[in-house]
C-alpha positions in Angstrom: -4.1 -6.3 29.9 -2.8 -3.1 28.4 -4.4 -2.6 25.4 -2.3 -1.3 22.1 -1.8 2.1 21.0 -0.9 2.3 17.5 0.2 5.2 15.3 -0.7 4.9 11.3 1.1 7.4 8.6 -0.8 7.7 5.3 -4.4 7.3 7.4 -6.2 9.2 5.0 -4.9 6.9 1.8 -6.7 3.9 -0.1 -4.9 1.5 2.1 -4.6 3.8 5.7 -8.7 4.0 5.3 -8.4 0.1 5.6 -6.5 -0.4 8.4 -7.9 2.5 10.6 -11.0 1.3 10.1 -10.3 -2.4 11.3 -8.2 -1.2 14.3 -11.2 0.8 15.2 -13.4 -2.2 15.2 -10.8 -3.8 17.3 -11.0 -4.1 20.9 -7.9 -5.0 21.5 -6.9 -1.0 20.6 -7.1 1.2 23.2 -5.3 4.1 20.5 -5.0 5.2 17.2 -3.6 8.1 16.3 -3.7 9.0 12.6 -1.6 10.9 10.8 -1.9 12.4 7.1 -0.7 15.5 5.0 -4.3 16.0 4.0 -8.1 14.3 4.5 -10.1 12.7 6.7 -10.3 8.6 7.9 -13.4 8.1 7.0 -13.6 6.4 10.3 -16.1 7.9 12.9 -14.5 9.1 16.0 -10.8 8.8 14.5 -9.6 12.1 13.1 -6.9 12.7 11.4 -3.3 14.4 12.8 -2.4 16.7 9.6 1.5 16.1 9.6 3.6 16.8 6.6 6.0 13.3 6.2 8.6 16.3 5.0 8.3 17.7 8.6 10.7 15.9 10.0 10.2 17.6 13.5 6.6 17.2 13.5 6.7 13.8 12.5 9.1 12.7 15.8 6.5 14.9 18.0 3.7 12.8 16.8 5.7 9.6 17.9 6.7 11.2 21.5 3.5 12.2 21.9 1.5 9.4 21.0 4.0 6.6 22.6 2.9 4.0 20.7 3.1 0.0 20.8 2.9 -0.1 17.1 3.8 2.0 14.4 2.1 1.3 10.1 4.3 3.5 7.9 2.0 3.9 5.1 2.4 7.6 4.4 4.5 8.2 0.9 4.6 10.2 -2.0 3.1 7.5 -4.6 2.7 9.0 -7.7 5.4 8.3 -10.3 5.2 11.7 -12.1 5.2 13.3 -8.7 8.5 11.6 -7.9 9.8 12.4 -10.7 9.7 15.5 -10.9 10.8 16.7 -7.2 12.8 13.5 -6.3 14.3 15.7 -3.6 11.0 15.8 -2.2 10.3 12.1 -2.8 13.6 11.6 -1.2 12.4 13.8 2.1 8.9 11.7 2.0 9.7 8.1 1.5 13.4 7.7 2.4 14.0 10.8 5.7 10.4 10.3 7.1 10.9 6.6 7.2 14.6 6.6 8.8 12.9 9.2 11.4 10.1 6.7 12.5 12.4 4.0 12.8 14.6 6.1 15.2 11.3 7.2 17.3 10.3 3.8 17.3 13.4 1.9 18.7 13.4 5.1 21.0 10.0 3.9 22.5 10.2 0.6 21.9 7.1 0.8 19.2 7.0 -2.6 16.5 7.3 -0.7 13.3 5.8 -1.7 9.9 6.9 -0.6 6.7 4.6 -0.8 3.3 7.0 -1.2 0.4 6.0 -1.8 -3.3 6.5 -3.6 -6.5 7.7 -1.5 -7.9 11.1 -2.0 -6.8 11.4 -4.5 -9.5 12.0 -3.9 -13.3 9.5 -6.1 -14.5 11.3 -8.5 -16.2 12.2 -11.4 -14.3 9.0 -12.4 -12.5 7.6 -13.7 -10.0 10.0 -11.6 -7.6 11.0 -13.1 -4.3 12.1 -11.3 -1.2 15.9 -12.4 -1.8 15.5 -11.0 -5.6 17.9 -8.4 -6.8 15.7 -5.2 -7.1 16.3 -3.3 -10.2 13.5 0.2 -9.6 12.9 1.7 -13.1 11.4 4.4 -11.3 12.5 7.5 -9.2 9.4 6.0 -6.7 10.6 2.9 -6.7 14.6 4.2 -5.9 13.0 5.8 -3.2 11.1 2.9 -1.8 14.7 0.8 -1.8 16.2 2.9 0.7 14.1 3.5 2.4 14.1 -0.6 2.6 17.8 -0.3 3.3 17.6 2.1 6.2 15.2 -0.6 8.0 17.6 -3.5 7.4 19.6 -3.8 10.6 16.2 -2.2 12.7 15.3 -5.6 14.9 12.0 -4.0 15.0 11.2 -3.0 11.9 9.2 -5.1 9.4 9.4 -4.1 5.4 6.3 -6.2 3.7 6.0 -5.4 -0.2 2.7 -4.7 -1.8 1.6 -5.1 -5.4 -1.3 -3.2 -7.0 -4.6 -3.2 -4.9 -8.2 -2.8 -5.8 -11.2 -1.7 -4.0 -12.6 1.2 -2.7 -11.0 3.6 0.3 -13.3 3.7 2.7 -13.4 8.0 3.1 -14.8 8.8 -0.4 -11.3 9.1 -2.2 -11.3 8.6 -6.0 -9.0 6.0 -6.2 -8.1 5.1 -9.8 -10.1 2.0 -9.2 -12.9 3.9 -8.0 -12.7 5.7 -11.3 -12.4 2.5 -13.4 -15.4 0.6 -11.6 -17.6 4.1 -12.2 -16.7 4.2 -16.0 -17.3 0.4 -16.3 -20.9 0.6 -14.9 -21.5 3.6 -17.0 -20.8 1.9 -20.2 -17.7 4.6 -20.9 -14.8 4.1 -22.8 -11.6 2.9 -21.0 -8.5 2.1 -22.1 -6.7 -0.3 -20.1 -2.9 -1.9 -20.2 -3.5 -5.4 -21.8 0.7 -5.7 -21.3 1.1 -5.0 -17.6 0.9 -7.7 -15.1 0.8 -7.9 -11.1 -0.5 -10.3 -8.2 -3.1 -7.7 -7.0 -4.8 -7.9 -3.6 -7.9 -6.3 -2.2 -7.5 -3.3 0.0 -8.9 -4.7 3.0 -6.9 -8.0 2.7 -4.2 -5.9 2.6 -4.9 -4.3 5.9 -5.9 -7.3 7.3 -2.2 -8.9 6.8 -0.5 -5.5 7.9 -2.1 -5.4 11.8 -1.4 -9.5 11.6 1.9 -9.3 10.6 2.5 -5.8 13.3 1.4 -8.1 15.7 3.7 -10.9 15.0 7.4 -11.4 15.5 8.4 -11.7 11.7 11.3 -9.1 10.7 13.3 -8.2 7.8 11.2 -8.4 4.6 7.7 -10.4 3.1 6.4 -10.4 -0.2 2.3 -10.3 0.6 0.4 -11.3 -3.1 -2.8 -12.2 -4.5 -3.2 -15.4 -6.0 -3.8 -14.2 -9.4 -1.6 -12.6 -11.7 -3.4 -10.2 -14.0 -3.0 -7.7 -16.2 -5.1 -4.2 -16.0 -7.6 -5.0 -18.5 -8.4 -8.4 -17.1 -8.8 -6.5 -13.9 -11.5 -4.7 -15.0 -12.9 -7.7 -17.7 -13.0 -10.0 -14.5 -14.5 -7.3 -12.6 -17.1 -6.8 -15.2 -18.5 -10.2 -15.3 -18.9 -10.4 -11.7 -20.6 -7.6 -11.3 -22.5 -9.3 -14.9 -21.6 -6.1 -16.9 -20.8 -5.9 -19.9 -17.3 -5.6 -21.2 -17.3 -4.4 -24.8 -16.4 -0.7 -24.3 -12.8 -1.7 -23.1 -10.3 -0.8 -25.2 -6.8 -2.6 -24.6 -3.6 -0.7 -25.0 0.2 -1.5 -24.9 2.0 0.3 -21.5 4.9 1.1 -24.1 2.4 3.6 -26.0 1.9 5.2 -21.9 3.2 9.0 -21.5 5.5 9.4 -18.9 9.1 10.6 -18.2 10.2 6.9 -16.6 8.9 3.7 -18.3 6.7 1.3 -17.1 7.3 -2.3 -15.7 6.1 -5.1 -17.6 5.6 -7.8 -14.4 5.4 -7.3 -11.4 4.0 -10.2 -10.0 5.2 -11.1 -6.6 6.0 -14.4 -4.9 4.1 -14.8 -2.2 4.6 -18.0 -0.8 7.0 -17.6 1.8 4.2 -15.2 3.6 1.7 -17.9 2.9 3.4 -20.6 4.7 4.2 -18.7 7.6 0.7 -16.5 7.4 -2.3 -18.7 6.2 -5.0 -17.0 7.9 -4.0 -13.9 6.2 -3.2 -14.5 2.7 -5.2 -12.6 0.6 -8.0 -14.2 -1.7 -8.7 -13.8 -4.8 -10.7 -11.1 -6.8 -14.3 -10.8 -5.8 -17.4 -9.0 -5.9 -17.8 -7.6 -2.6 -14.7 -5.5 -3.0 -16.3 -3.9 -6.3 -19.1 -2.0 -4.3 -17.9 1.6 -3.0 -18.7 1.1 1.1 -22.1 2.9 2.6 
């Protein structure tokens, strides 16, 4: 049987560590080639490919080269004030990149999956469903809508929307939750939105839907979720007292107070069950200790 060749953008990010790392355990693979603008995998004996998503050309010689069976878009420009403030860029990164892999992969045949966000919603009508109006408050989140549009006549192409995850990347990266968990156990300050809400999943949950699902048949769009719906101080309070710490030195604060150019969704929270019934094996669990402990 041939075994699958699979190309991941975004290899050196919180999630990309995730799924390189469980394709690499997988013996099924017979290929992964990793691609990223900067860093490593963290995954022994997979190095990274350092391509630009705004290098259009060297992003479709990556494809050709690598001929792949499966393609995980995760690659994006993420942050919000980054966005922001070049959205021409964020435009080249998240909407051109992503309507250039989807060409290379219905010219090699490759299954293509596409990890959208929440944050295509407004926050103010949750839970969101896949068949919700999206409403982006956010130059990110505009981006992350069409580049949802330019995969929704790909036959395919898979878009599966995200929300917040937690956990630890698994090459060393300071992730804000990294930062968050190190303050915590330190006893430090931390001031955390008591006012924002999503249905967060665990990084290698995550992952472990994304190959699943790239491996299926499903098309179109999915909402993947966690089964709580918190808020980012009961994040880190739940956190806390399963890792029995305490929880006195976090300070709650409103997201309206936040400073930042675009404003800040209130809920997120996704609907997950149409994944879930179709999924079960891979629905993500809920928060738990084993996902608060940075990897060996």
């Amino acid at each position: 049987m041939q075994r699958e060749r699979w190309l991941v953008t975004g290899a050196s990010g919180q999630l990309g560590s995730h799924v390189v790392r469980q394709l690499a355990a997988d013996s099924a693979v017979g290929q992964i080639v990793a691609l990223s603008g900067r860093g490593e995998t963290g995954t022994p004996g997979v190095a990274v490919r350092h391509v630009d998503l705004r290098d259009l050309g060297a992003l479709r010689a990556a494809v050709r080269d690598a001929r792949p069976t499966h393609i995980m878009h995760l690659g994006a420009m993420t942050a919000v004030a980054d966005c922001y403030a070049d959205p021409a860029g964020a435009a080249l990164a998240n909407v051109r990149a992503t309507e250039v892999l989807a060409e290379a992969a219905a010219q090699c045949g490759a299954r293509l999956v596409f990890s959208s966000t929440d944050m295509v919603f407004d926050g103010s009508s949750p839970p969101y469903r896949e068949d919700s109006p999206t409403c982006p408050l956010s130059t990110y989140g505009r981006t992350k809508v069409r580049a949802e549009q330019a995969l929704a006549e790909r036959p395919q192409a898979l878009v599966v929307r995200i929300p917040l995850m937690y956990g630890f990347a698994l090459n060393g990266r300071r992730t804000t939750f990294a930062q968050q968990m190190e303050a915590l156990r330190a006893g430090r300050p931390l001031k955390l939105f008591v006012d924002e809400f999503r249905t967060v999943v665990w990084l290698a949950d995550a992952a472990k839907a994304l190959i699943g699902l790239a491996r299926g048949e499903a098309c179109g769009l999915l909402h993947i979720a966690g089964p709580e719906r918190l808020s980012r101080l009961e994040l880190v309070r739940h956190s806390a007292a399963l890792l029995g710490l305490s929880d006195a030195h976090l300070e709650p604060i409103s997201r309206l107070d936040a400073a930042g150019p675009e404003p800040r969704p209130a809920d997120l929270s996704l609907d997950g069950s149409r994944f879930a019934s179709c999924y079960p094996a891979l629905v993500p669990g809920p928060l738990r200790a084993e996902a608060l402990y940075e990897p060996n």
